[in-house]
TORTIZA-383032 format. One record per residue (C-alpha): residue in three letters; x, z negated, y negated. Coordinates in nm, 2 decimals, always signed. Each point is the difference from the previous one (the first is absolute). Example, Ala and Ser with C-alpha at 12.3 -4.5 7.8 and 13.67 -1.06 7.14 Angstrom:
BEGIN
(node 'ALA' (+1.23 -0.78 +0.45))
(node 'SER' (+0.14 +0.07 -0.34))
# end
This chain:
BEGIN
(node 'UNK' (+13.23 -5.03 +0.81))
(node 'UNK' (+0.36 -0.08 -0.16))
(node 'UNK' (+0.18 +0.09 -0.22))
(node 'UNK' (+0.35 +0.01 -0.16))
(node 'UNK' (+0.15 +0.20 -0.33))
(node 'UNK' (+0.29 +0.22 +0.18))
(node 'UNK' (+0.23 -0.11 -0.29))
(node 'UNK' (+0.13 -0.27 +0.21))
(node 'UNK' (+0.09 +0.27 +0.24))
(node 'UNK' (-0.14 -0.18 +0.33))
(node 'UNK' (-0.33 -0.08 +0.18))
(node 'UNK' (-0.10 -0.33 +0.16))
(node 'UNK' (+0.04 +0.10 +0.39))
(node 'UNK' (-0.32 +0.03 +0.14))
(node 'UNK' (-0.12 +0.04 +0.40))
(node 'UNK' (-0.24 +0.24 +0.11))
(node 'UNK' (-0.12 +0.12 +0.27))
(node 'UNK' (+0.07 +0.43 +0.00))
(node 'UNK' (-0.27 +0.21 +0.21))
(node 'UNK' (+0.14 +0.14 +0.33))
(node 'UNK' (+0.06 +0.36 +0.01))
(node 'UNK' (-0.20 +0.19 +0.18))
(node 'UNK' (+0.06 +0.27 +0.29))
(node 'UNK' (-0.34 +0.14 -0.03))
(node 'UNK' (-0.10 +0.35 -0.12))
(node 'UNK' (-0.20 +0.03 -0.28))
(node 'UNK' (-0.25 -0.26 +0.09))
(node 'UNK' (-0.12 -0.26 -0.29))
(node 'UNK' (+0.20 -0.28 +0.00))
(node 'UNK' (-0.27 -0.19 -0.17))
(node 'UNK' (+0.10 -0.03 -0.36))
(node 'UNK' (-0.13 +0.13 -0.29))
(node 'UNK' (+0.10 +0.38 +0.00))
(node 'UNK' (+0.10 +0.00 -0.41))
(node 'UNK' (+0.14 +0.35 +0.11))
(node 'UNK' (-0.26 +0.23 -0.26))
(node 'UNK' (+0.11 -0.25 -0.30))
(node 'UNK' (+0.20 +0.30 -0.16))
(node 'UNK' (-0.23 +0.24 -0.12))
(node 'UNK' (+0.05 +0.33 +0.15))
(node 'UNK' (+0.02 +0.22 -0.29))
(node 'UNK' (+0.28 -0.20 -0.17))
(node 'UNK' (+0.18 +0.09 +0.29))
(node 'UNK' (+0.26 +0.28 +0.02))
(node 'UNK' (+0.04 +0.14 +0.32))
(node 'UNK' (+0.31 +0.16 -0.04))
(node 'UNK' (+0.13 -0.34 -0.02))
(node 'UNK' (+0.14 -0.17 +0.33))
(node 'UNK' (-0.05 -0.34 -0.17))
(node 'UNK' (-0.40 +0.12 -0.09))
(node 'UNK' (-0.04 +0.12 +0.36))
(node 'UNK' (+0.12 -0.32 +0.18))
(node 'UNK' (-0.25 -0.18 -0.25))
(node 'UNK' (-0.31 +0.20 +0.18))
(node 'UNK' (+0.07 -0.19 +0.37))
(node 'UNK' (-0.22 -0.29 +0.07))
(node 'UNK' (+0.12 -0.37 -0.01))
(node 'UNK' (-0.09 -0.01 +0.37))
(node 'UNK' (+0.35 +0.24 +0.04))
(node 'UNK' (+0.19 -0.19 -0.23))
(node 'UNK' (-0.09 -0.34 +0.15))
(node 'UNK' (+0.04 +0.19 +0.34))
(node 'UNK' (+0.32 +0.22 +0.02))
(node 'UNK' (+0.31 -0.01 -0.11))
(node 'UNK' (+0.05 +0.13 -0.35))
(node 'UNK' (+0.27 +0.23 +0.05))
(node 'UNK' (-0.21 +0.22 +0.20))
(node 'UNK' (-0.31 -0.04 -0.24))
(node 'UNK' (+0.27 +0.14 -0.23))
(node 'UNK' (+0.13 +0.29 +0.16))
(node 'UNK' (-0.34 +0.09 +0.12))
(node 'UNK' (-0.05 +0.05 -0.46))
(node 'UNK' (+0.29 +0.16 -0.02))
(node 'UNK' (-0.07 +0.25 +0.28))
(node 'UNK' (-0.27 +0.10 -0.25))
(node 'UNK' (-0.31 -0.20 +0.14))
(node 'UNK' (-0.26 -0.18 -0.17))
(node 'UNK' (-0.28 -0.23 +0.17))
(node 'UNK' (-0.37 +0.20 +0.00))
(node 'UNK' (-0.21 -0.31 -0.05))
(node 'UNK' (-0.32 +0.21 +0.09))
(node 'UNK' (+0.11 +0.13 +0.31))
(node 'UNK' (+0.24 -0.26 +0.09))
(node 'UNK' (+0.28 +0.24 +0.11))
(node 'UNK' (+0.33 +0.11 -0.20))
(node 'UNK' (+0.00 +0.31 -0.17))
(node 'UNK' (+0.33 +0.17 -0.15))
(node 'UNK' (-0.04 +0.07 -0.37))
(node 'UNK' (+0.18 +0.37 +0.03))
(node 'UNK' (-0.15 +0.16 +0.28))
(node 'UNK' (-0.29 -0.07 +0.27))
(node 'UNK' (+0.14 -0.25 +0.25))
(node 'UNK' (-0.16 -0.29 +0.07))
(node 'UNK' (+0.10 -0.31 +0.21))
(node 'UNK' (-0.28 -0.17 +0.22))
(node 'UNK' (-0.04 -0.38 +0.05))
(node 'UNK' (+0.13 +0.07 +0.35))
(node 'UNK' (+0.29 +0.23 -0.10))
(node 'UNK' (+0.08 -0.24 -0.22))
(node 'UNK' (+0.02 -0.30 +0.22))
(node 'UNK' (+0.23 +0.20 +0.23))
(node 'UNK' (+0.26 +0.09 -0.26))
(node 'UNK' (+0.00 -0.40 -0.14))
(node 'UNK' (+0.06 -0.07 +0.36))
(node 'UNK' (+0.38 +0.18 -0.03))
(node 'UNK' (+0.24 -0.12 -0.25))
(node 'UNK' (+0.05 +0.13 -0.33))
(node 'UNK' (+0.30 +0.26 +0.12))
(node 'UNK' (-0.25 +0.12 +0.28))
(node 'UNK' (-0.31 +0.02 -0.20))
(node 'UNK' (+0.15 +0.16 -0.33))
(node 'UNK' (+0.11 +0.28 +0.28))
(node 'UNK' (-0.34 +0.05 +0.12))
(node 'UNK' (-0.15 +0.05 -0.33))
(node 'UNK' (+0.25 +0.18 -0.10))
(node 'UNK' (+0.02 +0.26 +0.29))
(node 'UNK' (-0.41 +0.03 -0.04))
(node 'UNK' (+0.04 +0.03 -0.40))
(node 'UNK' (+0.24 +0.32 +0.09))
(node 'UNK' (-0.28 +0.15 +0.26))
(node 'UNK' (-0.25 -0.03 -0.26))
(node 'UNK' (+0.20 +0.16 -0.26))
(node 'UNK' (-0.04 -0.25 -0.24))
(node 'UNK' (+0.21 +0.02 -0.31))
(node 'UNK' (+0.06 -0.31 -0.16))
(node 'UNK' (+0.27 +0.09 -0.24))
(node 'UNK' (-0.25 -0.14 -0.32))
(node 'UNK' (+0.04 -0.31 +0.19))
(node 'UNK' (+0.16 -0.29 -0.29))
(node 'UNK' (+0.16 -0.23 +0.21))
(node 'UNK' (+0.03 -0.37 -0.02))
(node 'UNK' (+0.35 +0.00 -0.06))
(node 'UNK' (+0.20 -0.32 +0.03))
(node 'UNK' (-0.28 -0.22 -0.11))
(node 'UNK' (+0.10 -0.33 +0.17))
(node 'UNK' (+0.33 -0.01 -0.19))
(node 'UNK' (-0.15 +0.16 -0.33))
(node 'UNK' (-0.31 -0.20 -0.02))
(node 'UNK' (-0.12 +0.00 -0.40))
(node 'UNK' (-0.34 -0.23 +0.00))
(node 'UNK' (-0.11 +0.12 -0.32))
(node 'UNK' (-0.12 +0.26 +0.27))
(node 'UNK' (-0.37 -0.11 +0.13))
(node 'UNK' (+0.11 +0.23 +0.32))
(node 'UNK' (+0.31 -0.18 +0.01))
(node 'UNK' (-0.18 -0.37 +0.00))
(node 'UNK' (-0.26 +0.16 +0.28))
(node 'UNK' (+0.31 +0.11 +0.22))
(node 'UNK' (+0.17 -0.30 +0.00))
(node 'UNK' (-0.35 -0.20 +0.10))
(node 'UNK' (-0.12 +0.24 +0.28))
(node 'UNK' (+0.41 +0.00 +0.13))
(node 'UNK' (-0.07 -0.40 +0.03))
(node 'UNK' (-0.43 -0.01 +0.05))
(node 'UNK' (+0.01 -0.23 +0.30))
(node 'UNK' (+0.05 -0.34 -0.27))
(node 'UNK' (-0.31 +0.12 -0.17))
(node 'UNK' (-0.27 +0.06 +0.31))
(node 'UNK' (-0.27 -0.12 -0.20))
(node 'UNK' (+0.11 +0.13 -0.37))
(node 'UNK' (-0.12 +0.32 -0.16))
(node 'UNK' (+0.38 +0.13 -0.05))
(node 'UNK' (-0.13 +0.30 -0.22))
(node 'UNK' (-0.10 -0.26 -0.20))
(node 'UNK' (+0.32 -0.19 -0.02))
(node 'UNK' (+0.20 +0.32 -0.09))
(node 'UNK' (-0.30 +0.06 -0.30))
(node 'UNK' (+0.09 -0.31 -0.12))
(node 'UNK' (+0.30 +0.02 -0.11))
(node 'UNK' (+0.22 -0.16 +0.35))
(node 'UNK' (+0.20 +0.13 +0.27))
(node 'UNK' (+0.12 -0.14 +0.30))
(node 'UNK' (+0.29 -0.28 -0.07))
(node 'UNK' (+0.25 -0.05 +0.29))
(node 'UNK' (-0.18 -0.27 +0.20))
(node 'UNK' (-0.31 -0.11 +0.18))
(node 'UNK' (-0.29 +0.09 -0.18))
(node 'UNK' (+0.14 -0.02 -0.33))
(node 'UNK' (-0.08 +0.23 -0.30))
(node 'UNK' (+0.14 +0.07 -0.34))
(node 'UNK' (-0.18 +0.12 -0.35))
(node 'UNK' (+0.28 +0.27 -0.11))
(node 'UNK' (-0.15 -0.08 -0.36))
(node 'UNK' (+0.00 -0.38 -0.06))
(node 'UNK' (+0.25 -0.09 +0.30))
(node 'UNK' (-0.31 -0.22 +0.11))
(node 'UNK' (+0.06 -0.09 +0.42))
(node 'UNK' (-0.27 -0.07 +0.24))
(node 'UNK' (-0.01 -0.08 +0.34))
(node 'UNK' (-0.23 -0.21 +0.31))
(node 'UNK' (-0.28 +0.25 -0.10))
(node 'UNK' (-0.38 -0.12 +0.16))
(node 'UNK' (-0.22 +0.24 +0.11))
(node 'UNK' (-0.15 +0.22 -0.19))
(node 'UNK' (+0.18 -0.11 -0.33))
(node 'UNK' (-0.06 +0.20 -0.30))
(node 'UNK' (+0.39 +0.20 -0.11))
(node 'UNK' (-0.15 -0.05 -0.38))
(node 'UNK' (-0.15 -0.28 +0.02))
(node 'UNK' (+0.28 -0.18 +0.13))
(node 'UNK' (+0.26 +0.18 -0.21))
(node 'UNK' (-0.23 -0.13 -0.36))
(node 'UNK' (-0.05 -0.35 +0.21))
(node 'UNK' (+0.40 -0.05 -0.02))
(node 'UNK' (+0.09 +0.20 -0.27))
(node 'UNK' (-0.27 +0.05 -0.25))
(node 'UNK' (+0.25 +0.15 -0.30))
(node 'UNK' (+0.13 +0.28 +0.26))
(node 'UNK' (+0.00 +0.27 -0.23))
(node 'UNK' (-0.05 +0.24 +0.27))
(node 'UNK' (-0.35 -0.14 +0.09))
(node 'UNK' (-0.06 -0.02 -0.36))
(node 'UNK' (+0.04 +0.35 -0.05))
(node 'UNK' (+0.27 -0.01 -0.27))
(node 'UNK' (+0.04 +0.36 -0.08))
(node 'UNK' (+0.40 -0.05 -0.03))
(node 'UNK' (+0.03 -0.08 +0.37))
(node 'UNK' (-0.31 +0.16 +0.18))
(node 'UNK' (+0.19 +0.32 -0.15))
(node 'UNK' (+0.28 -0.06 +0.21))
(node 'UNK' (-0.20 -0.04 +0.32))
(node 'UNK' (-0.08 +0.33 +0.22))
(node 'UNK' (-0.31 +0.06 +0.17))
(node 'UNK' (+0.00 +0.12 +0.29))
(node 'UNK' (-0.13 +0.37 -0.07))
(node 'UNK' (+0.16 +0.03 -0.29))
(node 'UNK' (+0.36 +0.11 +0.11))
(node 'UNK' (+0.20 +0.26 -0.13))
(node 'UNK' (+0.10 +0.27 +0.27))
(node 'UNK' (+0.17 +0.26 -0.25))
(node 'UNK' (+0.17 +0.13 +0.33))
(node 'UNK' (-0.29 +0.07 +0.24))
(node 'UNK' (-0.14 +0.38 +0.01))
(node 'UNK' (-0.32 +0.09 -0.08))
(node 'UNK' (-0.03 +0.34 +0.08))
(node 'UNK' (-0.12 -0.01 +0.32))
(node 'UNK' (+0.23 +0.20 +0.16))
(node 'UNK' (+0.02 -0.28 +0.25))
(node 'UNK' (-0.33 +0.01 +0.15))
(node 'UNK' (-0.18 -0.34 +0.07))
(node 'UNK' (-0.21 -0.20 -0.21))
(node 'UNK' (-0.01 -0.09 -0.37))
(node 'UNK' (-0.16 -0.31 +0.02))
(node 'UNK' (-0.14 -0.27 +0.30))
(node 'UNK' (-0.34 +0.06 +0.07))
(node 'UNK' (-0.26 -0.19 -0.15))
(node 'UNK' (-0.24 -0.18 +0.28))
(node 'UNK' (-0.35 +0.19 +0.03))
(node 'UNK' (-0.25 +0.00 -0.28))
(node 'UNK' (-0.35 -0.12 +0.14))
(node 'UNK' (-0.17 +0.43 -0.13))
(node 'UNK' (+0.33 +0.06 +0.30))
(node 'UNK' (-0.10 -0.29 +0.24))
(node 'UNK' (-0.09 +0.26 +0.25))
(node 'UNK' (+0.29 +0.19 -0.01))
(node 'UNK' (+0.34 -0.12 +0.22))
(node 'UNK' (+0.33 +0.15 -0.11))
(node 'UNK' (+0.15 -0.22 +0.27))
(node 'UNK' (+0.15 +0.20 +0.33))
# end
Protein backbone atom coordinates (compact mmCIF):
# COMPACT_ATOMS: atom_id res chain seq x y z
CA UNK A 1 0.00 0.00 0.00
CA UNK A 2 0.99 3.80 -0.75
CA UNK A 3 0.12 6.57 0.09
CA UNK A 4 0.28 10.31 -0.67
CA UNK A 5 -1.73 13.50 1.14
CA UNK A 6 -3.68 14.99 -2.10
CA UNK A 7 -2.57 18.52 -0.97
CA UNK A 8 0.26 18.22 -3.34
CA UNK A 9 -2.31 17.68 -5.93
CA UNK A 10 -0.44 14.62 -7.72
CA UNK A 11 0.18 10.87 -7.33
CA UNK A 12 3.40 8.99 -7.82
CA UNK A 13 2.58 7.15 -11.42
CA UNK A 14 2.12 3.72 -10.68
CA UNK A 15 1.72 0.46 -13.36
CA UNK A 16 -0.77 -1.97 -13.02
CA UNK A 17 -2.04 -4.46 -14.71
CA UNK A 18 -6.19 -3.75 -15.35
CA UNK A 19 -8.42 -7.08 -15.64
CA UNK A 20 -9.72 -7.79 -19.27
CA UNK A 21 -13.23 -7.11 -19.90
CA UNK A 22 -15.16 -9.77 -20.37
CA UNK A 23 -17.80 -10.75 -23.25
CA UNK A 24 -19.39 -13.38 -21.18
CA UNK A 25 -23.00 -13.36 -19.86
CA UNK A 26 -23.53 -13.39 -16.39
CA UNK A 27 -21.05 -16.10 -15.53
CA UNK A 28 -18.59 -15.54 -12.32
CA UNK A 29 -15.65 -13.98 -13.28
CA UNK A 30 -14.02 -15.25 -10.24
CA UNK A 31 -13.73 -12.51 -7.85
CA UNK A 32 -15.21 -11.84 -4.74
CA UNK A 33 -18.93 -10.87 -5.56
CA UNK A 34 -19.00 -7.66 -2.82
CA UNK A 35 -22.33 -6.99 -4.70
CA UNK A 36 -24.88 -7.60 -1.29
CA UNK A 37 -22.41 -5.10 0.81
CA UNK A 38 -25.28 -2.40 0.70
CA UNK A 39 -27.94 -3.56 2.90
CA UNK A 40 -31.14 -3.83 1.16
CA UNK A 41 -33.43 -1.92 3.26
CA UNK A 42 -31.21 1.24 3.29
CA UNK A 43 -31.95 1.07 -0.23
CA UNK A 44 -34.60 3.22 -1.98
CA UNK A 45 -35.87 1.83 -5.00
CA UNK A 46 -37.23 4.70 -6.47
CA UNK A 47 -33.74 5.66 -6.88
CA UNK A 48 -31.92 4.92 -10.25
CA UNK A 49 -28.57 5.31 -8.34
CA UNK A 50 -30.11 2.57 -5.40
CA UNK A 51 -31.16 0.27 -8.24
CA UNK A 52 -27.88 0.13 -10.18
CA UNK A 53 -26.34 -0.59 -6.60
CA UNK A 54 -28.43 -4.08 -6.45
CA UNK A 55 -26.45 -5.65 -9.79
CA UNK A 56 -23.62 -8.08 -8.96
CA UNK A 57 -19.89 -7.15 -9.33
CA UNK A 58 -19.71 -9.91 -11.83
CA UNK A 59 -21.92 -7.24 -14.33
CA UNK A 60 -19.95 -4.43 -13.33
CA UNK A 61 -16.54 -6.15 -13.93
CA UNK A 62 -18.34 -7.74 -17.04
CA UNK A 63 -20.30 -5.11 -19.10
CA UNK A 64 -19.99 -1.86 -19.97
CA UNK A 65 -21.39 0.53 -17.40
CA UNK A 66 -23.53 2.60 -19.53
CA UNK A 67 -25.77 -0.23 -20.13
CA UNK A 68 -25.67 -1.41 -16.43
CA UNK A 69 -26.92 2.19 -16.10
CA UNK A 70 -29.62 2.45 -18.39
CA UNK A 71 -30.74 -0.93 -17.43
CA UNK A 72 -31.39 1.19 -13.39
CA UNK A 73 -32.86 3.80 -15.05
CA UNK A 74 -35.29 1.75 -17.01
CA UNK A 75 -36.58 1.00 -13.49
CA UNK A 76 -34.71 -2.47 -12.84
CA UNK A 77 -33.13 -3.74 -9.81
CA UNK A 78 -30.98 -7.06 -9.45
CA UNK A 79 -33.22 -9.97 -7.51
CA UNK A 80 -30.28 -11.60 -5.68
CA UNK A 81 -32.55 -14.65 -4.74
CA UNK A 82 -33.73 -15.48 -8.02
CA UNK A 83 -30.91 -14.10 -10.00
CA UNK A 84 -33.08 -12.30 -12.58
CA UNK A 85 -34.08 -8.41 -12.94
CA UNK A 86 -37.15 -7.36 -11.69
CA UNK A 87 -38.69 -3.70 -12.48
CA UNK A 88 -39.52 -1.92 -9.24
CA UNK A 89 -43.07 -0.48 -10.72
CA UNK A 90 -44.75 -3.17 -12.24
CA UNK A 91 -44.16 -7.18 -12.82
CA UNK A 92 -41.47 -7.53 -15.50
CA UNK A 93 -38.72 -9.36 -15.02
CA UNK A 94 -35.50 -9.83 -17.06
CA UNK A 95 -33.85 -13.41 -17.20
CA UNK A 96 -30.12 -14.20 -17.17
CA UNK A 97 -30.64 -15.08 -20.81
CA UNK A 98 -32.70 -12.10 -21.75
CA UNK A 99 -30.35 -10.28 -20.28
CA UNK A 100 -27.24 -11.45 -22.01
CA UNK A 101 -29.07 -10.85 -25.29
CA UNK A 102 -29.83 -7.13 -24.68
CA UNK A 103 -25.95 -6.54 -23.29
CA UNK A 104 -25.03 -8.10 -26.53
CA UNK A 105 -26.58 -4.80 -28.59
CA UNK A 106 -25.32 -1.38 -27.86
CA UNK A 107 -26.68 0.91 -25.50
CA UNK A 108 -29.08 2.85 -28.30
CA UNK A 109 -30.33 -0.77 -29.24
CA UNK A 110 -30.82 -2.16 -25.92
CA UNK A 111 -32.41 1.00 -24.16
CA UNK A 112 -35.06 0.43 -27.25
CA UNK A 113 -35.68 -3.05 -26.26
CA UNK A 114 -36.39 -2.41 -22.79
CA UNK A 115 -38.05 0.34 -23.47
CA UNK A 116 -40.61 -1.08 -26.09
CA UNK A 117 -41.14 -4.20 -23.50
CA UNK A 118 -41.57 -1.53 -20.47
CA UNK A 119 -44.52 0.02 -22.79
CA UNK A 120 -46.16 -3.72 -23.38
CA UNK A 121 -46.08 -4.29 -19.82
CA UNK A 122 -47.64 -1.11 -18.94
CA UNK A 123 -45.19 -0.14 -16.57
CA UNK A 124 -45.41 3.35 -15.25
CA UNK A 125 -42.27 4.61 -13.99
CA UNK A 126 -43.09 8.22 -13.63
CA UNK A 127 -41.90 7.88 -9.54
CA UNK A 128 -38.80 7.02 -11.09
CA UNK A 129 -35.87 9.88 -9.42
CA UNK A 130 -33.37 9.93 -12.00
CA UNK A 131 -29.67 10.12 -11.69
CA UNK A 132 -29.44 13.37 -13.21
CA UNK A 133 -26.15 14.72 -14.44
CA UNK A 134 -24.10 12.98 -11.79
CA UNK A 135 -20.74 12.69 -13.51
CA UNK A 136 -20.46 16.45 -13.83
CA UNK A 137 -22.29 17.12 -10.38
CA UNK A 138 -20.44 14.69 -8.35
CA UNK A 139 -20.65 15.91 -4.34
CA UNK A 140 -18.57 13.08 -2.35
CA UNK A 141 -19.99 14.03 0.84
CA UNK A 142 -22.57 11.57 -0.79
CA UNK A 143 -21.73 7.77 0.24
CA UNK A 144 -23.77 6.94 -3.07
CA UNK A 145 -21.78 9.38 -4.91
CA UNK A 146 -18.20 7.76 -3.59
CA UNK A 147 -19.97 4.07 -4.54
CA UNK A 148 -20.78 5.44 -8.16
CA UNK A 149 -17.61 6.67 -8.92
CA UNK A 150 -15.86 3.18 -7.70
CA UNK A 151 -18.22 0.70 -9.47
CA UNK A 152 -17.98 3.35 -12.85
CA UNK A 153 -13.99 2.37 -12.45
CA UNK A 154 -14.19 -1.38 -10.43
CA UNK A 155 -11.79 -3.08 -12.80
CA UNK A 156 -8.48 -1.33 -10.61
CA UNK A 157 -9.94 -2.81 -7.56
CA UNK A 158 -10.58 -6.82 -8.59
CA UNK A 159 -9.59 -7.97 -5.37
CA UNK A 160 -10.99 -4.81 -3.02
CA UNK A 161 -14.30 -4.84 -1.20
CA UNK A 162 -15.33 -1.40 -3.06
CA UNK A 163 -18.48 -1.06 -0.73
CA UNK A 164 -16.02 -0.85 1.73
CA UNK A 165 -13.94 1.86 0.12
CA UNK A 166 -16.93 4.09 -0.43
CA UNK A 167 -17.90 3.38 3.65
CA UNK A 168 -14.72 4.70 4.39
CA UNK A 169 -14.75 7.75 3.54
CA UNK A 170 -12.90 7.54 -0.46
CA UNK A 171 -14.00 7.72 -3.92
CA UNK A 172 -12.46 6.87 -6.98
CA UNK A 173 -9.44 9.64 -7.84
CA UNK A 174 -8.75 9.98 -11.67
CA UNK A 175 -6.06 7.25 -12.10
CA UNK A 176 -5.12 3.60 -11.70
CA UNK A 177 -6.32 2.26 -8.67
CA UNK A 178 -6.14 5.33 -6.74
CA UNK A 179 -8.59 6.46 -4.00
CA UNK A 180 -9.28 9.61 -2.01
CA UNK A 181 -10.67 10.11 1.80
CA UNK A 182 -13.20 13.15 0.99
CA UNK A 183 -12.61 13.96 4.82
CA UNK A 184 -8.80 14.17 5.56
CA UNK A 185 -7.69 14.45 1.76
CA UNK A 186 -5.67 11.17 2.77
CA UNK A 187 -4.60 9.26 -1.01
CA UNK A 188 -3.98 5.67 -1.40
CA UNK A 189 -3.18 3.54 -4.13
CA UNK A 190 -1.13 -0.10 -5.22
CA UNK A 191 -3.80 -1.76 -2.96
CA UNK A 192 -2.86 -5.84 -2.05
CA UNK A 193 -5.30 -8.20 -1.91
CA UNK A 194 -7.71 -8.27 0.43
CA UNK A 195 -6.54 -4.95 2.14
CA UNK A 196 -8.68 -3.63 4.83
CA UNK A 197 -10.43 0.26 3.37
CA UNK A 198 -10.15 1.17 7.44
CA UNK A 199 -7.51 -0.25 8.30
CA UNK A 200 -5.39 1.22 5.73
CA UNK A 201 -7.13 4.59 5.88
CA UNK A 202 -6.12 4.67 10.21
CA UNK A 203 -2.57 3.00 9.00
CA UNK A 204 -1.81 6.31 6.89
CA UNK A 205 -3.80 8.67 8.52
CA UNK A 206 -4.57 7.98 12.08
CA UNK A 207 -6.00 11.79 13.00
CA UNK A 208 -8.60 11.41 9.95
CA UNK A 209 -11.32 12.82 11.70
CA UNK A 210 -13.73 11.00 9.63
CA UNK A 211 -12.53 7.55 11.01
CA UNK A 212 -12.42 9.12 14.28
CA UNK A 213 -15.97 9.83 14.25
CA UNK A 214 -15.78 13.62 14.88
CA UNK A 215 -19.36 14.54 15.08
CA UNK A 216 -18.52 17.98 13.10
CA UNK A 217 -17.63 16.06 10.00
CA UNK A 218 -19.35 12.61 10.20
CA UNK A 219 -22.53 15.14 10.14
CA UNK A 220 -21.67 16.17 6.88
CA UNK A 221 -21.27 12.73 5.31
CA UNK A 222 -24.61 10.98 3.85
CA UNK A 223 -25.31 7.39 4.12
CA UNK A 224 -26.46 5.88 1.70
CA UNK A 225 -30.28 5.37 2.73
CA UNK A 226 -30.58 8.29 4.20
CA UNK A 227 -31.34 10.71 1.16
CA UNK A 228 -33.86 13.16 0.96
CA UNK A 229 -36.36 12.57 -1.97
CA UNK A 230 -38.91 15.51 -1.06
CA UNK A 231 -40.08 15.04 -4.76
CA UNK A 232 -40.86 11.36 -5.15
CA UNK A 233 -44.75 10.31 -4.64
CA UNK A 234 -45.88 8.13 -2.26
CA UNK A 235 -49.27 7.54 -2.95
CA UNK A 236 -49.15 4.80 -4.91
CA UNK A 237 -50.96 5.82 -7.67
CA UNK A 238 -48.06 4.42 -9.63
CA UNK A 239 -48.35 0.88 -8.98
CA UNK A 240 -45.12 -1.14 -8.37
CA UNK A 241 -43.31 -1.75 -5.36
CA UNK A 242 -42.48 0.29 -2.16
CA UNK A 243 -39.48 -1.32 -1.24
CA UNK A 244 -36.85 -4.24 -2.72
CA UNK A 245 -37.63 -7.45 -1.47
CA UNK A 246 -35.95 -8.78 1.34
CA UNK A 247 -34.24 -12.46 0.52
CA UNK A 248 -36.33 -15.34 2.16
CA UNK A 249 -36.61 -15.86 5.87
CA UNK A 250 -35.62 -19.53 6.80
CA UNK A 251 -40.06 -20.04 8.50
CA UNK A 252 -40.32 -19.02 4.13
CA UNK A 253 -37.49 -21.35 2.94
CA UNK A 254 -40.04 -23.35 1.25
CA UNK A 255 -41.75 -20.87 -0.41
CA UNK A 256 -40.21 -19.42 -4.08
CA UNK A 257 -41.51 -16.00 -5.17
CA UNK A 258 -39.15 -16.39 -8.04
CA UNK A 259 -41.00 -16.94 -11.76
Amino acid sequence: MNHHIISSQYFIILSVNLAKKSNANMSSLGAVDYSQNVPVANLKPTLEMHRLFTFPLRLFRGQKFDLLRMLAKESFYFDHECGFLRSIFCEMTISAVELAEILSHDIKDAEKIISDRLLQSNCDISRNVPMGNVDGMMNYKFEAHRLFSLLKNVDYFPDLNIYELAKSGFYYFGKEDKVRCDFCNLGLHQWKEQEKPDEEHLRWNPKCPFMLKDINVTANNIPIGSEQIDSVKTDGAAGGQDDIPQQASSSNAGISTCW
